[in-house]
LUMVEXDREN-306048 format. One line per 4 residues: number of its first residue (from 0); their letters; for each residue x, y, z of N, C-alpha, C, CB. Coordinates in steps of 0.001 Angstrom, whole numbers. Glycine has a CB too. Layout:
N
NUM	A	X/Y/Z/X/Y/Z/X/Y/Z/X/Y/Z | ...
This chain:
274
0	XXXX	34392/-3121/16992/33905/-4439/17409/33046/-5042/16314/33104/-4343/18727 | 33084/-6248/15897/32283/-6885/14890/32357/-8331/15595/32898/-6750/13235 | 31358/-8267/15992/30829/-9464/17141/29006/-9787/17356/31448/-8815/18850 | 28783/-11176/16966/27536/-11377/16562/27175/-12713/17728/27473/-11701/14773
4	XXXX	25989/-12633/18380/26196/-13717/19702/24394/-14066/18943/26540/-12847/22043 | 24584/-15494/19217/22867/-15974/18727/22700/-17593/19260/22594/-15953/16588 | 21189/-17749/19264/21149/-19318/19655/20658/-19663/18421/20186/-19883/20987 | 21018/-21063/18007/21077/-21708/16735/20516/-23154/17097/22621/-21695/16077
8	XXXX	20833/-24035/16316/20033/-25015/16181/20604/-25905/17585/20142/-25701/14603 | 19194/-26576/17707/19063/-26727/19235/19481/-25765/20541/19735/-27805/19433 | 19366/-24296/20077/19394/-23437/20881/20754/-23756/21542/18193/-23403/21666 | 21882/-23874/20800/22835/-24023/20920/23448/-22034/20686/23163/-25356/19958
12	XXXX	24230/-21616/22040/24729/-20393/21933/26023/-20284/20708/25179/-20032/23426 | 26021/-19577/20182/27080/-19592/19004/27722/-18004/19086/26245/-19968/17306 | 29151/-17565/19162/29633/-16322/19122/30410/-16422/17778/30462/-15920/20417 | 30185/-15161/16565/30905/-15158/15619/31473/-13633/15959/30167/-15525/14259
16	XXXX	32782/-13922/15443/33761/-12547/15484/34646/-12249/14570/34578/-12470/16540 | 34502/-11330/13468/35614/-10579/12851/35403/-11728/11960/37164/-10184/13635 | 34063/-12563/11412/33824/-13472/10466/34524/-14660/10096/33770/-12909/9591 | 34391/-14738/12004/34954/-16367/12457/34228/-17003/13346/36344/-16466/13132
20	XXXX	33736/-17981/13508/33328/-18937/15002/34277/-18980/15829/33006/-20480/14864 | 33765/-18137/17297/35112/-18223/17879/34383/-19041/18980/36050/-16718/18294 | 33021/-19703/19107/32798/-20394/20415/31374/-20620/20050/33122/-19532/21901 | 31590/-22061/20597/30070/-23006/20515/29530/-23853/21439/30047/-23928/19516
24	XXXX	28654/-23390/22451/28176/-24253/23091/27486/-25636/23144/27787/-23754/23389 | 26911/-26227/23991/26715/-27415/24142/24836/-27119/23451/27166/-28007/25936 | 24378/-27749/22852/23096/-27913/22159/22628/-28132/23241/22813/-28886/21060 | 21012/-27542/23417/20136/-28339/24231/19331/-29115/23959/19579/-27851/24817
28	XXXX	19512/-29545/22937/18791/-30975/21799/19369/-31550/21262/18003/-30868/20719 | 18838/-32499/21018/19584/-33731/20104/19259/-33273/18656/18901/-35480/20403 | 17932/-33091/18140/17140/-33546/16901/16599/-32915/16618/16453/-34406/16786 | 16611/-32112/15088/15702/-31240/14952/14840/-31901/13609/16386/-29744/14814
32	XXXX	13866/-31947/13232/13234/-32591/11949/13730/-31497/10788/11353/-32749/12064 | 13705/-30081/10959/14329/-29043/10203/15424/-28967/9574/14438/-28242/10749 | 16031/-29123/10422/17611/-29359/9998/17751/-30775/9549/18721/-29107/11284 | 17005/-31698/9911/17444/-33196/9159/16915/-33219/7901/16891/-34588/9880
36	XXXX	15724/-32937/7294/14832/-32630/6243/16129/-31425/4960/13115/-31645/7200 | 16592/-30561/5675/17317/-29576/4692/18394/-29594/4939/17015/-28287/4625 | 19403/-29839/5784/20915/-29836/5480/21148/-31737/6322/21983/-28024/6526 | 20169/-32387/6196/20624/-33707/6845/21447/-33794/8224/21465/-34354/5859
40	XXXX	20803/-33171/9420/22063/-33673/10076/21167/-34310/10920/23268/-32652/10722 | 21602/-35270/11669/20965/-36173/12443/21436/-35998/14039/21267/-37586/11837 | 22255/-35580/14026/22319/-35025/15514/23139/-33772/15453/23018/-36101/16610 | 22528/-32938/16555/23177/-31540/17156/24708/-32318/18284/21526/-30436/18428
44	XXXX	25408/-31573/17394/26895/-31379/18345/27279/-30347/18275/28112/-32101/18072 | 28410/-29665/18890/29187/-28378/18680/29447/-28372/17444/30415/-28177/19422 | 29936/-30173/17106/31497/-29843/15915/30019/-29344/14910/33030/-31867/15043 | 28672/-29963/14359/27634/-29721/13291/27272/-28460/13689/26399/-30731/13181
48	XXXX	27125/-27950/14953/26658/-26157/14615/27192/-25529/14541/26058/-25352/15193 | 28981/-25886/14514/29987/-25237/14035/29812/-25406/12598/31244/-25668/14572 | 29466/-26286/11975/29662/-26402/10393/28418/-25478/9720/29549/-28192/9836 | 27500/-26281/10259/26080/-25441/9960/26106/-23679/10059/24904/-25995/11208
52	XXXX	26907/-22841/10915/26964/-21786/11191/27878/-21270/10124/27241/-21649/12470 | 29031/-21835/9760/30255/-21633/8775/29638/-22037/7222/31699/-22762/9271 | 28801/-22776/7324/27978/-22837/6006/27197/-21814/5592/27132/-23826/6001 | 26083/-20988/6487/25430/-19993/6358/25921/-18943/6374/24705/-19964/6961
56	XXXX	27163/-18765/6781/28280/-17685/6580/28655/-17340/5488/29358/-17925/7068 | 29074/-18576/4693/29359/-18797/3402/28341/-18558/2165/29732/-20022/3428 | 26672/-18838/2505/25909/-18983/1918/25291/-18193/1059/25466/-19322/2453 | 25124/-17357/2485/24216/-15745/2289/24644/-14502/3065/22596/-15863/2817
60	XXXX	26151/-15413/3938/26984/-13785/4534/26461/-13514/5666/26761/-12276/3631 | 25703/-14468/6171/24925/-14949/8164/26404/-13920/8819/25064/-17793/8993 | 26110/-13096/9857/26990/-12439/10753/27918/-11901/10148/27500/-13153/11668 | 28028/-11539/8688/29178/-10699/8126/28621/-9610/7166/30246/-11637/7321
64	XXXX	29444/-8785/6883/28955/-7608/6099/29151/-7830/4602/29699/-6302/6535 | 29036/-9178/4133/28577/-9625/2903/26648/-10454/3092/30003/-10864/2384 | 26227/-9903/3585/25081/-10415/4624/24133/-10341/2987/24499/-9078/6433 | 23339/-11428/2353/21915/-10762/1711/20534/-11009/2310/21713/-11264/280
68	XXXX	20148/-10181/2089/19149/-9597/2820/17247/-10085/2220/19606/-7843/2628 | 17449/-9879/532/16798/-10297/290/16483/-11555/-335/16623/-9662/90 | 15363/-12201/175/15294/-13727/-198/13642/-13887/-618/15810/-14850/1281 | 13836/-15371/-1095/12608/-16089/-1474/12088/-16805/107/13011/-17357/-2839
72	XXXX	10880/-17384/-188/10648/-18137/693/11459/-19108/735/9597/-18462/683 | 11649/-19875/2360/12678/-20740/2426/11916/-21671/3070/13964/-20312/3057 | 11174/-21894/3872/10153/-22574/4407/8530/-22352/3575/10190/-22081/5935 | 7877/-23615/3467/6154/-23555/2834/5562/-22631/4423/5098/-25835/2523
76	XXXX	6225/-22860/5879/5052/-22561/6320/6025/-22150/8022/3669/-24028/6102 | 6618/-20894/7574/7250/-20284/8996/6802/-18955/9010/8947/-20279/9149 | 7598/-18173/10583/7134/-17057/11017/7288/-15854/9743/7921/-16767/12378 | 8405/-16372/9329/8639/-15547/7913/8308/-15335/6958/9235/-15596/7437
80	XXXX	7697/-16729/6726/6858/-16077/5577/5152/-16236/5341/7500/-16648/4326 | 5134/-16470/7026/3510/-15628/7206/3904/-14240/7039/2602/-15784/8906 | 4308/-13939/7637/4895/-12289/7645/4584/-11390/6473/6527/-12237/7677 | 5721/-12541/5728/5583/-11806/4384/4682/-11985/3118/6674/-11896/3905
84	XXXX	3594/-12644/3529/2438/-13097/3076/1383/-12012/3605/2204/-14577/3542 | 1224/-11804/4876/569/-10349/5585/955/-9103/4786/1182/-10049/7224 | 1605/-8968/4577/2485/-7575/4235/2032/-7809/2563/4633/-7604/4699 | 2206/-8970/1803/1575/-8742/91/114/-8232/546/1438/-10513/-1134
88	XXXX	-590/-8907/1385/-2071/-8552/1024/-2366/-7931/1748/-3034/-9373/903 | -1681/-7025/2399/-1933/-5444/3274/-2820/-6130/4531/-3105/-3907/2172 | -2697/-6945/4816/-3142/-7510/6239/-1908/-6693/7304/-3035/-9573/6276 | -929/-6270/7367/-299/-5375/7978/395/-4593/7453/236/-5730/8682
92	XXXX	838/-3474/8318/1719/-2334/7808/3085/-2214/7610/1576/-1447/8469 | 3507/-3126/8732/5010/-3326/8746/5453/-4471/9735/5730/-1958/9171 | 6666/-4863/9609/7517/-5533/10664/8321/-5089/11376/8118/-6295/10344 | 8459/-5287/12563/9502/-5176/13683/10202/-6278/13836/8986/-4881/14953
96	XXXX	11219/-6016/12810/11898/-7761/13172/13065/-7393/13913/12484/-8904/11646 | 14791/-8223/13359/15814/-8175/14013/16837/-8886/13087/15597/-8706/15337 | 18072/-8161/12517/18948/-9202/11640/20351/-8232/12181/18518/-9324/9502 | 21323/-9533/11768/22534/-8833/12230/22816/-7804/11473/23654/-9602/12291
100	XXXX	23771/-7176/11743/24594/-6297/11303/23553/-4534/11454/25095/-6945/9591 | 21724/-4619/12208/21452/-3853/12081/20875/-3951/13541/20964/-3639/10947 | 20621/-4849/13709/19352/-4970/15212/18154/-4909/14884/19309/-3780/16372 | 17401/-4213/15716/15993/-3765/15302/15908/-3424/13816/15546/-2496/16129
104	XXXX	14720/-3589/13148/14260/-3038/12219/12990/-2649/11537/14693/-3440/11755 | 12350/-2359/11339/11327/-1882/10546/10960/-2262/9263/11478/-810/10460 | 10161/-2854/8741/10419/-3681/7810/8608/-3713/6512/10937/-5311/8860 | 9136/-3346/5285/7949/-3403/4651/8113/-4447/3663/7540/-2127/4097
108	XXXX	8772/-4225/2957/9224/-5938/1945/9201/-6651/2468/10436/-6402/1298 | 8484/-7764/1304/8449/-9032/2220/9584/-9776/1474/6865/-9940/2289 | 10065/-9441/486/11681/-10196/589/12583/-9716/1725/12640/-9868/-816 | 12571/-8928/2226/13625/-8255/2943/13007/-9074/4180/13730/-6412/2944
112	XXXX	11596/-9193/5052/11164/-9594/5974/11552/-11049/5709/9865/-9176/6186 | 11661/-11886/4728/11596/-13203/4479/13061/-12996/4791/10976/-13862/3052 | 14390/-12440/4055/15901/-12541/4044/16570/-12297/5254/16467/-11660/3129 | 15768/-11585/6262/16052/-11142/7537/16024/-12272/8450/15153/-10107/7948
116	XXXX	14426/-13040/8520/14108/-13437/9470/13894/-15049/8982/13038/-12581/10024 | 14747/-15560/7798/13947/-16820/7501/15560/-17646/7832/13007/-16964/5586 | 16186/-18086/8024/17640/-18452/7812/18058/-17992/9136/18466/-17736/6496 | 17882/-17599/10324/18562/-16938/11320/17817/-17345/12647/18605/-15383/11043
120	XXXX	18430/-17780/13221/17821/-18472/14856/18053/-16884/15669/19191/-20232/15816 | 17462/-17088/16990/17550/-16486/18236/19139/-15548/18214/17430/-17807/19465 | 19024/-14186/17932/19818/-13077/17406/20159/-12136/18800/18896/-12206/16137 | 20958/-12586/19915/21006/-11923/21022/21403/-10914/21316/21356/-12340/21616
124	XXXX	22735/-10559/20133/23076/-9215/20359/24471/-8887/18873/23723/-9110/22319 | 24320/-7833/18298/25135/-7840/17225/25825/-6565/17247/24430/-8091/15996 | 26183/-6251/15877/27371/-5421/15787/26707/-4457/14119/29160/-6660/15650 | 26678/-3491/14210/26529/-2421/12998/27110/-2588/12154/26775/-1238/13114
128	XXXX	26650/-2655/10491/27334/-3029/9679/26349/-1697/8263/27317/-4993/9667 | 27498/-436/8301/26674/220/7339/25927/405/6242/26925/599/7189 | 26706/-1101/5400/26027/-1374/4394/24873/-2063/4293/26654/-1794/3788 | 24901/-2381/5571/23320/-3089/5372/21896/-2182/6069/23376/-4788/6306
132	XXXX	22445/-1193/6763/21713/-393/7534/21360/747/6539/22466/29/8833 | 22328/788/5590/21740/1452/4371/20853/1013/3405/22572/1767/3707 | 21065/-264/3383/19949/-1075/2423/18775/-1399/3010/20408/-2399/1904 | 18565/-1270/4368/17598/-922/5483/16622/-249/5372/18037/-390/6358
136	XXXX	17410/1279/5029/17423/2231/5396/17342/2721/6457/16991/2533/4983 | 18149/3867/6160/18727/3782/8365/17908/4458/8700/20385/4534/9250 | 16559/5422/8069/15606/5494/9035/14605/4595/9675/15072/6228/8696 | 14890/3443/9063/13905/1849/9602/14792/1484/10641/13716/267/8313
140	XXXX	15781/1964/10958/16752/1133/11671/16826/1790/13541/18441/1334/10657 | 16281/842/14290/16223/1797/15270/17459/2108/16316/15118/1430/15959 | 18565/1368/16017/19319/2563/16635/20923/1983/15487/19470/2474/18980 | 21046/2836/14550/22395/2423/13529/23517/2962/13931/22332/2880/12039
144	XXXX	23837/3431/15380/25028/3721/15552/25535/2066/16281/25141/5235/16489 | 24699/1865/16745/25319/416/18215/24042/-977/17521/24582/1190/21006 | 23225/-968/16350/22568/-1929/16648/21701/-2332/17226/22918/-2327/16837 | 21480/-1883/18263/20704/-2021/19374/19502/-3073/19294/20226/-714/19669
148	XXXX	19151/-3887/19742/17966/-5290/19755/16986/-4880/20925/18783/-7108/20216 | 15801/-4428/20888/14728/-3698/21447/13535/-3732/20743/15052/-2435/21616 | 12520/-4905/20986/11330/-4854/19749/10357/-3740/20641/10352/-6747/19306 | 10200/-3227/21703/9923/-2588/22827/9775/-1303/22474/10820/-2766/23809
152	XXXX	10810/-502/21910/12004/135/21381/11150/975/19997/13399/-1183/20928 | 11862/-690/19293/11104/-1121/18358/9589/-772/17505/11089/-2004/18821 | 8698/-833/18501/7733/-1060/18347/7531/298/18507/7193/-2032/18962 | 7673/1355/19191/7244/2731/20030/8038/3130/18441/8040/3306/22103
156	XXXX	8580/3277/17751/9443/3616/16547/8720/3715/15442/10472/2692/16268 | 8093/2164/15000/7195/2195/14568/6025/2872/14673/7146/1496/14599 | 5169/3165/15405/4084/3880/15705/5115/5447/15598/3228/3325/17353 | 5715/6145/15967/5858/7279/15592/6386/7353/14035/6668/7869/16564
160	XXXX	6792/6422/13186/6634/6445/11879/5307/6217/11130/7447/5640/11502 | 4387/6806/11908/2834/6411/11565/2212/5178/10979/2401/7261/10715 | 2846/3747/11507/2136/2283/11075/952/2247/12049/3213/771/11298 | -164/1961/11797/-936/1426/12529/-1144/-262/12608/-1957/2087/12206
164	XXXX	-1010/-718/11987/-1344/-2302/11661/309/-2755/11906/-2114/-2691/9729 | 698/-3274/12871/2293/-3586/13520/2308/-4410/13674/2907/-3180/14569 | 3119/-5780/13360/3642/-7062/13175/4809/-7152/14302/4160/-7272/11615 | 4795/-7554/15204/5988/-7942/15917/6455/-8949/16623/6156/-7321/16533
168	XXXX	8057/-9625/16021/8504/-10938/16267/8753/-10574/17674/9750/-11550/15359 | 9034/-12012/18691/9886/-11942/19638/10036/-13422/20060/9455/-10976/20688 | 10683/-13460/21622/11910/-13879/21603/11351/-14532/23584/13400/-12352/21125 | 11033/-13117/23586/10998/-13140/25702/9220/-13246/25777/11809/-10906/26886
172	XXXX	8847/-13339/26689/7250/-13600/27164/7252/-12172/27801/6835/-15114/28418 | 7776/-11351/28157/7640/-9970/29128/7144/-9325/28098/9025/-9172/29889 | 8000/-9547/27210/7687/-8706/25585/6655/-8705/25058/8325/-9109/24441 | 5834/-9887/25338/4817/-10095/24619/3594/-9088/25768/4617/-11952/24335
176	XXXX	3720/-9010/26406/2405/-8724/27709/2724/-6965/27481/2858/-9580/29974 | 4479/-6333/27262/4246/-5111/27365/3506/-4419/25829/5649/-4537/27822 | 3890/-5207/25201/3278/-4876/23704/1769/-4675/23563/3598/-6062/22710 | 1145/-5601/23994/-403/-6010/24242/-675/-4595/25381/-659/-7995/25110
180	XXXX	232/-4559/25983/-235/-3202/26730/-488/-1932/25924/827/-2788/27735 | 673/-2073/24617/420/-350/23804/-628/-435/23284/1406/256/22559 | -1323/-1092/22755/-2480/-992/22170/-2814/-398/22252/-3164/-1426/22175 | -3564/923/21416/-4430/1852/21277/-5843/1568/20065/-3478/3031/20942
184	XXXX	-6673/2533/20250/-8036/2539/19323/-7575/2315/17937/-8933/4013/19370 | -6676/3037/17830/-6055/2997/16356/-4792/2370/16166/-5851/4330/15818 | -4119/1868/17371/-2768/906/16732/-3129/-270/17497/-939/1464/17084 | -2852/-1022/15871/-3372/-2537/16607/-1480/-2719/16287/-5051/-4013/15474
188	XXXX	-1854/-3937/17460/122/-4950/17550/-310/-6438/17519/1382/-4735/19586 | 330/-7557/16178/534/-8588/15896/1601/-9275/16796/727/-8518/14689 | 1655/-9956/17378/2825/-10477/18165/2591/-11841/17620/2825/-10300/19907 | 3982/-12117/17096/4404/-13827/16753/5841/-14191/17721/4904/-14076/14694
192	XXXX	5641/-14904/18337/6621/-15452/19055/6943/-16694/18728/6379/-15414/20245 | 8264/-16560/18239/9335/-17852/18094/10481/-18088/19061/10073/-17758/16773 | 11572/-19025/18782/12585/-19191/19259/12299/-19984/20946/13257/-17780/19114 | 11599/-20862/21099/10893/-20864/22711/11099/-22169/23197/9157/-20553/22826
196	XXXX	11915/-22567/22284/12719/-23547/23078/13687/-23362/24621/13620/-23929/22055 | 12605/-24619/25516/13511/-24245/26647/12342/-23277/27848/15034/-23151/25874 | 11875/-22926/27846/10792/-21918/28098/10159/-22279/29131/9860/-21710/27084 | 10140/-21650/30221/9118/-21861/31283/7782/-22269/31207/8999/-20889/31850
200	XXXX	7424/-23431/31746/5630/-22965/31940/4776/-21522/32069/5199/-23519/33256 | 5576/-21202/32943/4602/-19709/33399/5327/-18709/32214/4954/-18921/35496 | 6717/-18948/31787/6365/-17686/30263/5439/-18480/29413/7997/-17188/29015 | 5736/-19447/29130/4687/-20144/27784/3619/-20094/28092/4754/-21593/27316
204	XXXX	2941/-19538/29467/1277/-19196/29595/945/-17359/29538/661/-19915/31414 | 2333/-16902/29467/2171/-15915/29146/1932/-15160/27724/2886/-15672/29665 | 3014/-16100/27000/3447/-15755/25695/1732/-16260/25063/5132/-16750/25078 | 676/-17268/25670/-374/-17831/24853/-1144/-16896/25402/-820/-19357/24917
208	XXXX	-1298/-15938/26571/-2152/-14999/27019/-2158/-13578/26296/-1867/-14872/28369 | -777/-13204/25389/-739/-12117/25075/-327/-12361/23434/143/-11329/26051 | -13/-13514/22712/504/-13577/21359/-294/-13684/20727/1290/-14376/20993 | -441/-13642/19225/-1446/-13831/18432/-858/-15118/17651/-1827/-12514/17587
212	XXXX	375/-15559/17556/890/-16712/16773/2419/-17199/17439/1026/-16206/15088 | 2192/-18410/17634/3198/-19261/18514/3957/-20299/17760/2453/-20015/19653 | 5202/-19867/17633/5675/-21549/17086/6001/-22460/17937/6892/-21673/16247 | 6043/-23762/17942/6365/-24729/18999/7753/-25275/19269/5614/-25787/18773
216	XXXX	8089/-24776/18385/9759/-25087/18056/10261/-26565/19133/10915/-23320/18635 | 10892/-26581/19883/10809/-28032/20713/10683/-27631/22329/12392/-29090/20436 | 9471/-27052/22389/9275/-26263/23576/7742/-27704/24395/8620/-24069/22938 | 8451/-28185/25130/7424/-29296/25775/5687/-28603/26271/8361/-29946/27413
220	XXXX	5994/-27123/26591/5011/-26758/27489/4398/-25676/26309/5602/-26140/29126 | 5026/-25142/25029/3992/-24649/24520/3217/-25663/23969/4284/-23719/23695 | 3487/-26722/23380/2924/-27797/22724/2029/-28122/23816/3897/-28933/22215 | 2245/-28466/24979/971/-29047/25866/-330/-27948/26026/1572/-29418/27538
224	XXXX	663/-26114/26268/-782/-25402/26403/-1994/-25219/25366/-503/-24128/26692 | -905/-24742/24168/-1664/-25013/22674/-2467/-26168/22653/-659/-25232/21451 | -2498/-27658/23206/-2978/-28485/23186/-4210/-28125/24188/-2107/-29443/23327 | -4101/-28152/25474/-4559/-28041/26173/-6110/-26568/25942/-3366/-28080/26988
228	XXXX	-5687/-25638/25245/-6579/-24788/25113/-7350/-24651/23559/-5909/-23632/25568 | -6531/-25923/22988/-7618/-25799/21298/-7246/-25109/20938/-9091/-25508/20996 | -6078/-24150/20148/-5726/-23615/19714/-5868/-24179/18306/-4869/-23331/20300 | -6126/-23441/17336/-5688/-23777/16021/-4522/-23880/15755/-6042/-23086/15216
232	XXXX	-3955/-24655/14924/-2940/-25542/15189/-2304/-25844/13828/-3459/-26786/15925 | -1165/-25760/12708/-673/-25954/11681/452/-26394/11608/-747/-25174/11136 | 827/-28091/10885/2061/-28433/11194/1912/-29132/12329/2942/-27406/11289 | 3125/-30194/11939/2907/-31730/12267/4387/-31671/13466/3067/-33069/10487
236	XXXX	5310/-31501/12694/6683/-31674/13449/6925/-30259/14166/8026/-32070/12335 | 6739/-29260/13448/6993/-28065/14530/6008/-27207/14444/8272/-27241/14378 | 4944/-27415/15154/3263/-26609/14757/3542/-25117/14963/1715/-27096/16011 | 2585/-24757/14443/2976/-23048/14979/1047/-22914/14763/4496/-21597/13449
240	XXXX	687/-22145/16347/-527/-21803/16707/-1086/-20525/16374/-580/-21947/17885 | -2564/-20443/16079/-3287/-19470/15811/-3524/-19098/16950/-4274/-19636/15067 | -3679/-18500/18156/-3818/-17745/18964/-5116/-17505/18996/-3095/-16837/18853 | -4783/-16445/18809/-6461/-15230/18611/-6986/-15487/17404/-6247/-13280/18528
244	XXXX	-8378/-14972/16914/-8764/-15087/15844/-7898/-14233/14630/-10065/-14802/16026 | -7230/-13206/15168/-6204/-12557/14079/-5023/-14185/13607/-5047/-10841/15136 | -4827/-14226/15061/-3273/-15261/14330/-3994/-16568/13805/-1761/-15924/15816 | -4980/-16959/13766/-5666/-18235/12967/-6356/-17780/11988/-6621/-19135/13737
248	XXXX	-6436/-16789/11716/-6632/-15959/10095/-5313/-15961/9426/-7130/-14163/10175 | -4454/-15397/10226/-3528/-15458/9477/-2727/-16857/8956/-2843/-14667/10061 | -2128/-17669/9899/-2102/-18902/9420/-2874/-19505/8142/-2419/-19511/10403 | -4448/-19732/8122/-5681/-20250/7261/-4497/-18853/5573/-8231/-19493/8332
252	XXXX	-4495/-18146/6010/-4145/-17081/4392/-2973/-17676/4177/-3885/-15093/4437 | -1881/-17750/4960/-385/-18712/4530/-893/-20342/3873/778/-19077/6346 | -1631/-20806/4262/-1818/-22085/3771/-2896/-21901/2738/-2164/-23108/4875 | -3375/-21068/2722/-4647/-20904/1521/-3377/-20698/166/-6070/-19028/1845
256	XXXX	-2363/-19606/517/-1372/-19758/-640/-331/-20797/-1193/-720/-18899/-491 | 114/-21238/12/719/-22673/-426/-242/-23375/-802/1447/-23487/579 | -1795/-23506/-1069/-2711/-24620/-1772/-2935/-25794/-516/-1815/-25381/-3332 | -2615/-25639/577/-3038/-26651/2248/-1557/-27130/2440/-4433/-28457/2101
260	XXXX	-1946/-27484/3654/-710/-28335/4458/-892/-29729/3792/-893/-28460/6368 | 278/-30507/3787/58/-31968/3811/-257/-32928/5181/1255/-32449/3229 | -868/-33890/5605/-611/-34003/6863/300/-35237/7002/-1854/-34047/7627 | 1108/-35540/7729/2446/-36289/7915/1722/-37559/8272/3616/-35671/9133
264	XXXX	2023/-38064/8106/1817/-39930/8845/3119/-40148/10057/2221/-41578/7169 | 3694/-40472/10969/4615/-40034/11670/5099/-39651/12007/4945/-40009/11805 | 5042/-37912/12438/5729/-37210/11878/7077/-37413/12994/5001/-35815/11590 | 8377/-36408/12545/9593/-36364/12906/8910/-35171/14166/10872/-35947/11566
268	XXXX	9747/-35879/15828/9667/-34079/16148/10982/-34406/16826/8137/-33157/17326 | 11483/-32252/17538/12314/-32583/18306/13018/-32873/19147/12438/-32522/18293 | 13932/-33544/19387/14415/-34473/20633/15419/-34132/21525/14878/-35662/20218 | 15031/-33933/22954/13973/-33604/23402/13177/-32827/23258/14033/-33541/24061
272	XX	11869/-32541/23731/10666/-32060/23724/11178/-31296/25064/9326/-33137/23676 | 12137/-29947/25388/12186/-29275/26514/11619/-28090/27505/12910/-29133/26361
């Protein structure tokens, strides 16, 4: 089986198979400022996240086992490459991210954390691909027979590979509350949650009760709680929140290296706000 299922721009479901688009759902947005700013498209349809998906295929090998892995920064100011900004200046130990062809992973480069997680939307479920689980290394890899997607998993993996200082992306709000549960004296857990478009009120009061860094992606109700509770706040069109005093440290060190944010005069956001 070589079958890769993910949500993409405007959280549009996308299935690639055998390093084809074999099915594209209906977008749940119109507009993203992201995608209009870097590949110009002005509206989400099937036929554009069909192209957009077949482009990144082409690009850097997105859902195929010509996949690269390692990259530069691709964004001044995403989950990725805070990440990998933490990880140069030993502000953490590792990542628990998620890329196709491996699932879970474990992650100390921050090219590899940037090539994984910077270029790739909402990653629901994939397919093993050895060559990349070798460039991994398949002891970072938490399960290289099936792939397996478990930051949960994940995370319990990590700590028995002795990280104490643990970085972990996600996806679900449950995720975020059981994580905050492992905590121990000596293992601290980073939780950044992306992809949250679409999102309940009551997860998006969860995900701000237990995360340390939030992106807003076109999520109506994280943008209002973040608002609503003063959150530190970075970024105009798709903010992404400091949380706790860890995740607004961290943010303040990503922008201390890019030299500051600019601040937008209008900015673009996206449409709808769901």
């Amino acid at each position: 089986m070589d079958e890769h299922v993910i949500e993409a721009l405007g959280k549009t479901r996308v299935r690639v198979k055998n390093g084809k688009v074999v099915e594209v759902g209906e977008p749940k947005i119109d507009y993203c400022p992201i995608f209009d700013k870097y590949r110009g498209i002005k509206k989400f349809t099937p036929e554009t996240v069909k192209e957009n998906i077949e482009f990144r295929m082409k690009d850097f090998g997105m859902c195929t086992k010509d996949r690269t892995v390692r990259m530069k920064d691709f964004l001044s100011f995403g989950v990725s490459e805070i990440l990998s900004t933490l990880i140069t200046e030993g502000e953490i130990d590792c990542v628990v991210s998620v890329c196709e062809g491996c699932g879970t992973v474990i992650l100390t480069d921050p090219e590899i954390i940037q090539g994984t997680g910077g270029r790739v939307s909402g990653l629901l479920c994939t397919s093993p691909y050895g060559n990349i689980i070798d460039e991994m290394g398949r002891e970072n890899v938490l399960d290289p027979e099936n792939a397996l997607i478990d930051q949960i998993k994940g995370t319990y993996k990590a700590i028995e590979m002795g990280y104490k200082k643990i970085a972990v992306t996600i996806v679900v709000a449950e995720d975020a509350k059981k994580l905050r549960e492992m905590e121990k004296d000596d293992i601290k857990i980073f939780i950044f949650a992306a992809h949250v478009t679409q999102i309940s009120r009551e997860n998006a009061k969860t995900i701000f009760d237990n995360a340390d860094v939030v992106t807003g992606c076109a999520s109506k109700y994280i943008r209002e709680i973040g608002s609503e509770e003063g959150c530190f706040r970075a970024g105009d069109s798709i903010p992404i929140y400091g949380v706790t005093e860890s995740g607004k440290k961290f943010l303040k060190m990503r922008i201390d290296k890019i030299g500051g944010l600019k601040e937008k005069k209008d900015p673009k956001l996206p449409n709808p706000l769901i």
